[in-house]
Every structure is written in C-alpha cells, then in structure tokens.
N, C-alpha and C positions, 0 to 999 in steps of 0.2 A: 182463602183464594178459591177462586170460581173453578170447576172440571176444568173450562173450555180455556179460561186464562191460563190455567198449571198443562194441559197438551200441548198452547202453544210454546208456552217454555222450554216444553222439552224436545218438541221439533226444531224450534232455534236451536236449545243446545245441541241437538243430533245432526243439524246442519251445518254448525262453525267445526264441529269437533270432525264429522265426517269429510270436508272438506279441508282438514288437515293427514288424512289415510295413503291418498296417492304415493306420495317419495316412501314414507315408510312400506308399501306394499311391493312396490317396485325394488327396494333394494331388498326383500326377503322373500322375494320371488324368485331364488334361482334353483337348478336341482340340487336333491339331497349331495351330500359332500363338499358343495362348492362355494365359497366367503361371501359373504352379503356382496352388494354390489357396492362397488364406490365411484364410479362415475354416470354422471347424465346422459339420456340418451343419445346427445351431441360428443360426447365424450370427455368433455369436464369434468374435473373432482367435483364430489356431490359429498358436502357438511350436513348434518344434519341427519334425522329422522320424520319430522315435518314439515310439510307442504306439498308442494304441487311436485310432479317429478322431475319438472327443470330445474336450472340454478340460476344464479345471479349472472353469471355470464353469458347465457343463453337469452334472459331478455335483456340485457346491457347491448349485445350485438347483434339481436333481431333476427338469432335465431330461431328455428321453430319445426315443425314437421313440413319435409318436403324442400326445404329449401337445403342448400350444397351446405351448409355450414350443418345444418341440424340437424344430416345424415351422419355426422360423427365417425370416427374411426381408434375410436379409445374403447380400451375392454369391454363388452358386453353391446356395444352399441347397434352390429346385427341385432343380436335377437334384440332388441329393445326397441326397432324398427320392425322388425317380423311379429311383435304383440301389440303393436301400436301404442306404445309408450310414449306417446309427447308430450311435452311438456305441462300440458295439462288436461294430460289422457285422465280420465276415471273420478276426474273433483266432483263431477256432475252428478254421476249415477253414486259414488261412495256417499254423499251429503245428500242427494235424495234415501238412500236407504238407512242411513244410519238415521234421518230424521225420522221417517217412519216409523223406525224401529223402537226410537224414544218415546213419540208421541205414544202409541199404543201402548208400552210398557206405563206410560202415566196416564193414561185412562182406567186402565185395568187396577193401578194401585192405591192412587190418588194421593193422600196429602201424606201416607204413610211411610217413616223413616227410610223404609227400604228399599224407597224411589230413590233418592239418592246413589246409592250403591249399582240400583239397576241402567241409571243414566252414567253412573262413569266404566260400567264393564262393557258397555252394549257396544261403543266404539274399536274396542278391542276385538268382540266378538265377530265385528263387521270384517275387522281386519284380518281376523284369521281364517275368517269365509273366501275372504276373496283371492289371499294366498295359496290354499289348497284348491282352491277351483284353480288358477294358473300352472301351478307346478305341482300338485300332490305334494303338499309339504307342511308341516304344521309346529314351526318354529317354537327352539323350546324358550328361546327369549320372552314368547309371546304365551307358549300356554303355563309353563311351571307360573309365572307372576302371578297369571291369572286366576289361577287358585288359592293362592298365597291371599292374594288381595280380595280375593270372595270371601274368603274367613273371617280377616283382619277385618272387614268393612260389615259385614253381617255382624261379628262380636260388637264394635260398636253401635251397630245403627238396636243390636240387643237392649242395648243399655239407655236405651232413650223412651220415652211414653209412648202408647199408640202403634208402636210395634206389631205385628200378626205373625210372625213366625217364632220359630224357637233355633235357636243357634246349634246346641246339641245336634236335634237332627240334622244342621246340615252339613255338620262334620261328618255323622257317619253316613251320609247320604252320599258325600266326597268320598270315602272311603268305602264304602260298596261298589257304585256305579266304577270306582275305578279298580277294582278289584275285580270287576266282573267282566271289564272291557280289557283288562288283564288276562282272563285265561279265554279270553274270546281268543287272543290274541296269540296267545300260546298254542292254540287249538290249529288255528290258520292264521300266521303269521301273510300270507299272500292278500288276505282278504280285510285282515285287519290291521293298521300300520300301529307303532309306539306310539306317534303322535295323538294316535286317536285317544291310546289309554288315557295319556295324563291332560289331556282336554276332558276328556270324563271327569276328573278328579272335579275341575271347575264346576264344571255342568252341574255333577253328584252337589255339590255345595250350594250353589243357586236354587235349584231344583227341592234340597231337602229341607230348603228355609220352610215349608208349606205344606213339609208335612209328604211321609211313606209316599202314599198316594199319587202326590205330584211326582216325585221320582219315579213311581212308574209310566206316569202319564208320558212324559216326558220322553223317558229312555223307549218306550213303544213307538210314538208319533217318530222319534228319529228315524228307528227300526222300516217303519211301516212308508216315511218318507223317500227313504234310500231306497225299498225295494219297488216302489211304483217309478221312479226315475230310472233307473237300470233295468226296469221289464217295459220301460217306454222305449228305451234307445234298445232293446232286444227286440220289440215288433217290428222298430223301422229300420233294423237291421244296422243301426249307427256301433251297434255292442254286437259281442258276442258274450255268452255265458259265463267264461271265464276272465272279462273284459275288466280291468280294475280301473275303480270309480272311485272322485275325493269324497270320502264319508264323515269329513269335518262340517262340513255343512250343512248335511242333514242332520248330524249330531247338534249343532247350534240351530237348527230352526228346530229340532222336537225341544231343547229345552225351552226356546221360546215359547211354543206350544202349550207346552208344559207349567214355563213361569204364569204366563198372563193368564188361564185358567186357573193356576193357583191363588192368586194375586184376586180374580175376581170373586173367587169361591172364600177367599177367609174373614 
C-alpha cells in the first residue's frame, strides 16, 4: 500500500472514530466528585457513550439549540447550555482533529505493526484532551484502560514482523514516566493533578516502544509545551503565576511529539 493511500485511511479512520467523541466527552465532562452526566443537553435520558451529544428524542421532536424545547430543564442542562453543548456541538472540530492526528501518526510509521495500536489509542487520547481542557479532569475510566490497552496492544503488535519497537522498554517506560509524574506529584500536589500520573503511565508506554530517547523527547516537549502556554496567558495577563492550567494536554501533544519523531527516526 501506497504512504498517500495508508494517510488516507487513517484520516478516515480518525474522522468516523473522532466524530463518535462528542456524547462521550460531554457526559465525563463534569467537576471532579460529580456522576457522569446522564441526560442531554435538552434534558432527556442520554444511552450510550457514542455519538453526537443529543439523543434520539431530541431529533425525533426537532429539538436543537436555541429553540424552547432544547433549552431543557433536566440535570445538567444549564451548564450544558453555558458550554454550548448541542446537540451536535464538537462532531466537527473532535473528527477534524482526531483525523489529523491519525493521518500524521501514519505518515510517520507507515505500513509498520504499530500503526494499528497508534490508530485505536489516538481517539482516546483526543478524548481525554478535550475533557481536561473543559473541566480539569482526566477520567480514570478513560486513562487506567488506556494504559492497560497500550501494553496489551504493543505485546501483540511485538509479536508480528516488521515491528521497530521493543515492548520491554515500553513497560518500563510506563513505569518511570509514571513514577516520575508520581513524585512530581507528591512534591506539588496543586500543580500536578493524580490524573496526570496515571496518564503518564500510557504516555511512558507509547513513548518507550522507540526507545529511552523518545521517552525523554516526549516527556520534555510536554514540559516545554505547558510552559510556553501558561507564560503566554501570563504576558497577556489571562493567568496569574499561580494560575492552574489542564496539563493533560500538553502531556498528550509532547507524547505525540515524541511518538511521530520516534516513529520516523526507527
């Protein structure tokens, strides 16, 4: 298969997959202590984890934003009107960026096993970017799996031809990086949240398929991402110094960083 044919497949797949993110970001976007969401922003029971963040009764009765019925008054339905949550708030921007996100991870890897692995974690990654940008909050539904399933999917894709990584490393890759965002943690619990640790653990795993090296690359670009964005919102005065900022996201773009330099270098 051709580079340009295997990109596009992966921006399709980053496109169907990211265009199912919305409902599930939406119901694990609330503050820390408080139950997923279970109703739409009309205030319907809301099934599921996939799709758009309406339901079935919302375009069954032509519901939608703005209008008396799709300003809802079932739990959550304020704020779910206060972040502009309609029904098909975020399909857009979520499947544009998770397809980029794909595409570029299969440029960078190409026809090698552990594209696979990198095209079914990145949708996740997307999702747990865009929840800590809303609420600071980095769901353990969403990070313990995802470590779990970086392992599990790295030992296998081990065990196939054509391979460029080594699985060993990037167990203890997962185990440093989160060892290390462990006693960051410990050190300034204000600065550094739990969520962050065991998002590390993933990160450490992806990251040490490619080798020491890329685990630092990686864990720096984060470092060095987070601190250009909070000394940007310090000049223009949007921060203050002691201003806390979701550092899930810059943790997920340094290991991107991190991966697709790995990825093209092995």
């Amino acid at each position: 298969m051709s580079t340009g044919a295997l990109v596009a497949l992966a921006a399709l797949w980053g496109a169907l997959s990211g265009a199912l993110l919305p409902r599930a970001a939406y119901r694990f976007a609330v503050p820390s202590g408080e139950p997923w969401r279970e109703r739409c922003p009309a205030g319907h029971p809301l099934r599921g984890w996939i799709g758009r963040t309406g339901c079935g009764a919302c375009g069954a009765a032509g519901h939608g934003p703005g209008t008396e019925q799709g300003r809802g008054h079932g739990p959550g339905a304020e704020q779910a009107q206060g972040s502009g949550t309609g029904p098909r708030a975020g399909v857009l921007p979520a499947a544009l960026l998770t397809a980029l996100t794909c595409a570029a991870l299969a440029a960078a890897t190409g026809t090698r096993p552990e594209l696979a692995v990198w095209l079914l974690l990145a949708p996740v990654g997307v999702l747990l970017a865009v929840v800590d940008v809303r609420v600071q909050r980095l769901p353990d539904p969403l990070t313990l799996p995802l470590a779990v399933a970086a392992l599990a999917l790295l030992g296998l894709a081990a065990l196939l031809p054509e391979h460029a990584g080594h699985w060993l490393t990037a167990l203890y890759g997962a185990l440093a990086l989160g060892a290390g965002y462990y006693a960051l943690y410990r050190i300034n619990p204000a600065g550094m949240g739990f969520g962050d640790v065991k998002l590390a653990v993933g990160a450490g795993a992806v990251l040490g398929w490619y080798g020491w090296s890329t685990v630092l690359l990686g864990t720096f670009a984060g470092f060095l991402l987070g601190a250009l964005y909070g000394g940007a919102l310090v000049v223009v005065r949007r921060a203050g110094r002691r201003t806390a900022i979701p550092f899930g996201p810059f943790l997920l773009a340094g290991a991107f960083t991190g991966l697709l330099i790995g990825a093209y270098a092995a």
